[in-house]
C-alpha positions as CSV (number, residue, x, y, z in Angstrom):
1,X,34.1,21.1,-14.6
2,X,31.1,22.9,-14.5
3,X,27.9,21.0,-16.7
4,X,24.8,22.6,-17.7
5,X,21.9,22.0,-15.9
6,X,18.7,22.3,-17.3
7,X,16.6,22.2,-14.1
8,X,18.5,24.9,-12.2
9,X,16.3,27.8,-12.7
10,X,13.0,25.4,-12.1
11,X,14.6,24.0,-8.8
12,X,15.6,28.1,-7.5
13,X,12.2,28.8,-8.3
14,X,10.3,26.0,-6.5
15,X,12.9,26.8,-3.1
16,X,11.7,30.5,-3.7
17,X,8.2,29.6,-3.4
18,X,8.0,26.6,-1.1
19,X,10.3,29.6,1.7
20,X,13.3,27.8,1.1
21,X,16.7,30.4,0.2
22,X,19.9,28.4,-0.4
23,X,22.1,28.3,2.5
24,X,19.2,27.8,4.9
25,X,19.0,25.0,6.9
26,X,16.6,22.5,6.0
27,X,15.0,19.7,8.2
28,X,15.7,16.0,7.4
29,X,12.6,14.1,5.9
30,X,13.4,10.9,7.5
31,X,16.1,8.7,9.0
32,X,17.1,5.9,6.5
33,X,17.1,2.6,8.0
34,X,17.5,-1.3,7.7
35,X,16.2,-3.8,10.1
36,X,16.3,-7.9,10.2
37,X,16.4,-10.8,12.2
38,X,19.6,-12.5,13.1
39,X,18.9,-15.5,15.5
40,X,17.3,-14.8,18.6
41,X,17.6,-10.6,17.9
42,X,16.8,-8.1,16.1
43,X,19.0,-5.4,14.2
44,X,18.2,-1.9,13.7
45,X,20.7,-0.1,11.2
46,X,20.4,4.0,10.7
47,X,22.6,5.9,8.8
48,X,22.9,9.7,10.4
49,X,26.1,10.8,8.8
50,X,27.5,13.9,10.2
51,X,26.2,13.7,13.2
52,X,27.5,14.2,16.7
53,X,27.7,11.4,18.3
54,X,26.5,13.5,22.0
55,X,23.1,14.4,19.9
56,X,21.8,10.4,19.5
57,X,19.4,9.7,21.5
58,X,17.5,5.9,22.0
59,X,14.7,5.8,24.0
60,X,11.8,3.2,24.6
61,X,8.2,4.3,26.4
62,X,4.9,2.4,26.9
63,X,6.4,-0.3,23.5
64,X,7.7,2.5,21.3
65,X,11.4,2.5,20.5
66,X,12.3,6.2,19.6
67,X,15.6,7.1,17.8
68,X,16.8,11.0,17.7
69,X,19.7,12.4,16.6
70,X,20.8,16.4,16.0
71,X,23.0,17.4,13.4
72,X,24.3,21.1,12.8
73,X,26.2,23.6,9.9
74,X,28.4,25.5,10.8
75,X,27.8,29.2,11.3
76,X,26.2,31.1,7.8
77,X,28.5,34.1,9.2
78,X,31.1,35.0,6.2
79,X,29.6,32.1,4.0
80,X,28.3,32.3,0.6
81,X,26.6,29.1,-0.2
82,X,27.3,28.1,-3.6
83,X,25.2,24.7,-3.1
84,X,23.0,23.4,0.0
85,X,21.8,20.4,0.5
86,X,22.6,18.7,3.6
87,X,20.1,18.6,6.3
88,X,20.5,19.6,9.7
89,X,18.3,19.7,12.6
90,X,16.6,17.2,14.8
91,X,16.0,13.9,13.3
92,X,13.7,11.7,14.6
93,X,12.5,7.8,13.9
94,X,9.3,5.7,16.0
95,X,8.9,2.4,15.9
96,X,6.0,0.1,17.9
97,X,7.9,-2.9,19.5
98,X,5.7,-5.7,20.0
99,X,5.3,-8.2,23.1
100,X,8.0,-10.2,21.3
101,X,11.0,-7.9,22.2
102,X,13.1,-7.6,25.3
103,X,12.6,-4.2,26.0
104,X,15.0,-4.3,29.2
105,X,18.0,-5.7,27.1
106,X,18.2,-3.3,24.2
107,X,21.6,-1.5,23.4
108,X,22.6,0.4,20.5
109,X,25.8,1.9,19.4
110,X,27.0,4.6,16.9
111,X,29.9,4.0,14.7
112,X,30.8,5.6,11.5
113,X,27.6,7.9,11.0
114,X,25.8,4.6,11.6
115,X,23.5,3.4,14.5
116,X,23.1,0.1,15.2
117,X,20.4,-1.0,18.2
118,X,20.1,-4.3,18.7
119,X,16.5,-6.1,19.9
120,X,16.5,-9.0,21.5
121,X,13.7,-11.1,21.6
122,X,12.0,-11.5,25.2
123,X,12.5,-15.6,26.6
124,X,8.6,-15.4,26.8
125,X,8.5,-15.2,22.8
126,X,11.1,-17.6,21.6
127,X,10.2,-21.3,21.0
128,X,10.0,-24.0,23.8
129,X,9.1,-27.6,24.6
130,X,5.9,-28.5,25.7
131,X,6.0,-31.6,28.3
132,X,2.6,-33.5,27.5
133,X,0.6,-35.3,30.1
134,X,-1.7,-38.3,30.6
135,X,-0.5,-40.8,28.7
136,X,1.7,-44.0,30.0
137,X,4.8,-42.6,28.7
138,X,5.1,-38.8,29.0
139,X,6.4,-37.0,25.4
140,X,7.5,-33.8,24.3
141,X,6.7,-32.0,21.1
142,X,8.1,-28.9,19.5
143,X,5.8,-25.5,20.0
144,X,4.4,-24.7,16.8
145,X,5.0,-28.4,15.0
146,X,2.5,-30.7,14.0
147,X,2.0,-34.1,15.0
148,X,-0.6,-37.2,13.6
């Protein structure tokens, strides 16, 4: 069923002016993505859809966790595009890790169009018992608590 669309014509028009001809390819804008804490890690959810898994590529240099992926149309050869608007080409994603996260021990994998890294967080930035001295009987209080 075919409806009418008002803003057709306006939306040909802009792609005609801002270079854009239909069937081209067009680059993504960004790489949607969730992140949270779950215990002693972190989760990094992004959704590439279509892409080839071969293409995704996680990285980590000097505290910044880069995420990359490729994702390609078929050949324009014999094609005449009635409607594009998937994005293909490179996508790309930076984060800045902090000195909280294990940069040694990340992994990631890629299921159903979606990558999942996880981030743990280093031994150096999770809570710990301080021993306190001087007293008769030595104590221990929790990092971070308060005590009167």
């Amino acid at each position: 069923m075919l409806r009418f669309d008002p803003f057709h014509d306006i939306d040909t028009v802009a792609r005609q002016l801002l270079g854009e001809s239909v069937g081209s390819s067009r680059v993504p804008r960004f790489m949607p993505m969730d992140l949270f804490k779950a215990g002693d890690h972190y989760v990094l959810n992004a959704d590439l859809p279509g892409v080839d898994p071969g293409s995704v590529d996680v990285s980590v240099d000097n505290g910044t966790l880069t995420l990359r992926a490729q994702r390609s149309l078929p050949s324009d050869e014999g094609v005449q595009w009635i409607a594009s608007e998937r994005f293909a080409g490179t996508y790309m994603r930076q984060l800045s890790l902090g000195d909280n996260v294990d940069a040694d021990k990340i992994s990631a994998t890629y299921n159903n169009g979606v990558l999942s890294v996880t981030l743990p967080i280093a031994e150096k930035a999770k809570p710990r018992r301080i021993e306190i001295s001087g007293s008769s009987q030595p104590r221990t209080i929790e990092a971070g608590s308060s005590s009167k």
